[in-house]
C-alpha positions in Angstrom: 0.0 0.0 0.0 2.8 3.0 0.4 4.7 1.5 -1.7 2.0 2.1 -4.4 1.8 5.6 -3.0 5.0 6.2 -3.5 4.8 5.1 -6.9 2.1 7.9 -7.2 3.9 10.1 -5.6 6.8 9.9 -8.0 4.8 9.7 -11.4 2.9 12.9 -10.3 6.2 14.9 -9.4 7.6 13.6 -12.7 4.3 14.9 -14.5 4.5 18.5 -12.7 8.0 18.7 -13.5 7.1 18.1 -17.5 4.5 20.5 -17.0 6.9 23.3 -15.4 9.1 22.9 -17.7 6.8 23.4 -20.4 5.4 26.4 -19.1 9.0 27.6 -18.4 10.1 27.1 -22.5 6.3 29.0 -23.6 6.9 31.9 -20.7 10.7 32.1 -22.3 9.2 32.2 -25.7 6.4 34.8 -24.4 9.3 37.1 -22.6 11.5 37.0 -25.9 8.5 37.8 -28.3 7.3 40.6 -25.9 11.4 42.5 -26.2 11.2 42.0 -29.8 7.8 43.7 -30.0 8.9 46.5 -27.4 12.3 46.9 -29.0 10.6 46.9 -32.3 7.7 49.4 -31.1 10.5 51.6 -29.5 12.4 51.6 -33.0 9.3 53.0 -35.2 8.9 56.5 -35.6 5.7 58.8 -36.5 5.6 60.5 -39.5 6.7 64.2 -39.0 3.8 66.4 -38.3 2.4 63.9 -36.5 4.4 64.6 -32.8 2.8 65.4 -29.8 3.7 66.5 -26.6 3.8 62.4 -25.4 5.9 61.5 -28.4 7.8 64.1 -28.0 9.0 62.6 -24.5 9.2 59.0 -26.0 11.5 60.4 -28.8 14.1 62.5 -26.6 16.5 59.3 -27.6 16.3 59.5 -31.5 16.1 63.4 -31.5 19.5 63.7 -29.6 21.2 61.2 -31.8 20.6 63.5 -35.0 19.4 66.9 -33.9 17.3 69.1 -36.2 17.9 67.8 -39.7 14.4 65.5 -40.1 16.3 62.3 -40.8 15.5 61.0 -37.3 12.6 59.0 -38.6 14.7 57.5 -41.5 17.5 55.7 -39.0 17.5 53.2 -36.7 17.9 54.1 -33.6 20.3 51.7 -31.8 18.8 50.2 -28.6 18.6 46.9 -27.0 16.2 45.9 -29.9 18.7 43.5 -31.5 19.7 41.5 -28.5 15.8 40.2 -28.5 16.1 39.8 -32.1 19.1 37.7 -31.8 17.1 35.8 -28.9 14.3 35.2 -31.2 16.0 34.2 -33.9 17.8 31.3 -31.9 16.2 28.1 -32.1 14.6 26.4 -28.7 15.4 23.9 -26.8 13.0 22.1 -28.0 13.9 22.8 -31.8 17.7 21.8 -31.3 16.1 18.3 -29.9 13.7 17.8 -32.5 17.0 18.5 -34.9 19.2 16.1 -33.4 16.9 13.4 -32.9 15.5 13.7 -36.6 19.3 13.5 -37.8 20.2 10.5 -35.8 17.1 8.7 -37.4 16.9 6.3 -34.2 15.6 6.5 -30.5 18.1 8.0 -28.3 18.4 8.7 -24.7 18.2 11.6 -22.8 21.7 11.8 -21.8 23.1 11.0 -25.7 20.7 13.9 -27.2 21.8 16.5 -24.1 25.5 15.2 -25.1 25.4 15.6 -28.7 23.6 19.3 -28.0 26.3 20.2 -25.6 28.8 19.9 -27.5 27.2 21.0 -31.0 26.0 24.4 -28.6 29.0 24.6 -26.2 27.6 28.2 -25.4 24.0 26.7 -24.1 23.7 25.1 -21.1 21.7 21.9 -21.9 21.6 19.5 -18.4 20.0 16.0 -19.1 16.8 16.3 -16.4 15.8 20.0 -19.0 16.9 17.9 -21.4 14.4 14.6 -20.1 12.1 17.0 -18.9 11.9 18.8 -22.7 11.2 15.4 -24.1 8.7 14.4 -22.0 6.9 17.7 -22.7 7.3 16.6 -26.0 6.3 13.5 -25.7 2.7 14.6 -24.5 2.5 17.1 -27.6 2.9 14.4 -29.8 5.7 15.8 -31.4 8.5 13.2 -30.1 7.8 9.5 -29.1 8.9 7.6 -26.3 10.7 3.7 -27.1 10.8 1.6 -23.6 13.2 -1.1 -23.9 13.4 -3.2 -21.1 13.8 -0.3 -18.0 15.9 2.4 -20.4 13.8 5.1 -22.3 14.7 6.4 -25.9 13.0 9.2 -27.6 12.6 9.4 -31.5 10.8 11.9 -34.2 6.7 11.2 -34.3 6.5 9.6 -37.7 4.2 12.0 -38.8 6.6 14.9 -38.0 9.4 13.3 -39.8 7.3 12.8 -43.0 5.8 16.7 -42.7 9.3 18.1 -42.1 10.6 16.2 -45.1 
């Protein structure tokens, strides 16, 4: 009897933890999408003629950089708009899994996928529970499938993905 709690116990930990950590990769993905928007709300600039006193504030930055010649509109004004860009533009967790797993073309483990992305992204910090924790996130969107071969776990491509991918 507690030993089938404690088998309950543990499956529903493992289950929060897959769900934390897919709320943690859709709240980064929200928080990098939200700079890029600011930084790229921050970067346009109203027509001229069409200041007022509030945009007058907002623009103090881009009217000091080139004072009184009109061309402030037609620059970019450089702000921390490209770090969220560069953010953006760098491919998830999640993506760099997918990737690896679809190149190897068999199921793999946890700890060889968070190997192989360690050292093919020496500048990310990939640690196999994110990494098992990622795939089992995965695993409940459908988008990687889980092999159990005897007690060891291997994940692979959904079929369907690999032939839509393709």
């Amino acid at each position: 009897m507690v030993k089938g709690d404690l088998e309950l116990i543990a499956k529903e930990r493992e289950r929060i933890h897959t769900d934390i950590a897919a709320l943690q990769d859709q709240l980064r993905l929200l928080n990098a999408s939200q700079a890029w928007l600011e930084g790229l709300q921050n970067n346009m600039q109203p027509s001229p003629g069409a200041g007022t006193a509030a945009a007058g504030v907002q623009e103090k930055g881009a009217a000091e950089a080139d004072p009184g010649d009109g061309k402030a509109g037609k620059e970019p004004v450089p702000s921390t708009a490209a770090s969220p860009r560069t953010a953006s533009e760098a491919p998830t967790l999640r993506d760099l899994i997918v990737d690896e797993l679809r190149d190897r073309g068999r199921p793999c483990s946890a700890q060889d996928v968070a190997t192989a992305l360690g050292r093919a992204h020496p500048s990310r910090r990939i640690k196999e529970p994110a990494m098992r924790n990622a795939l089992e996130a995965m695993v409940s969107q459908k988008r990687v499938r889980r092999v159990k071969r005897g007690s060891r776990v291997f994940y692979q491509v959904a079929a369907f993905n690999a032939a839509a991918k393709a």
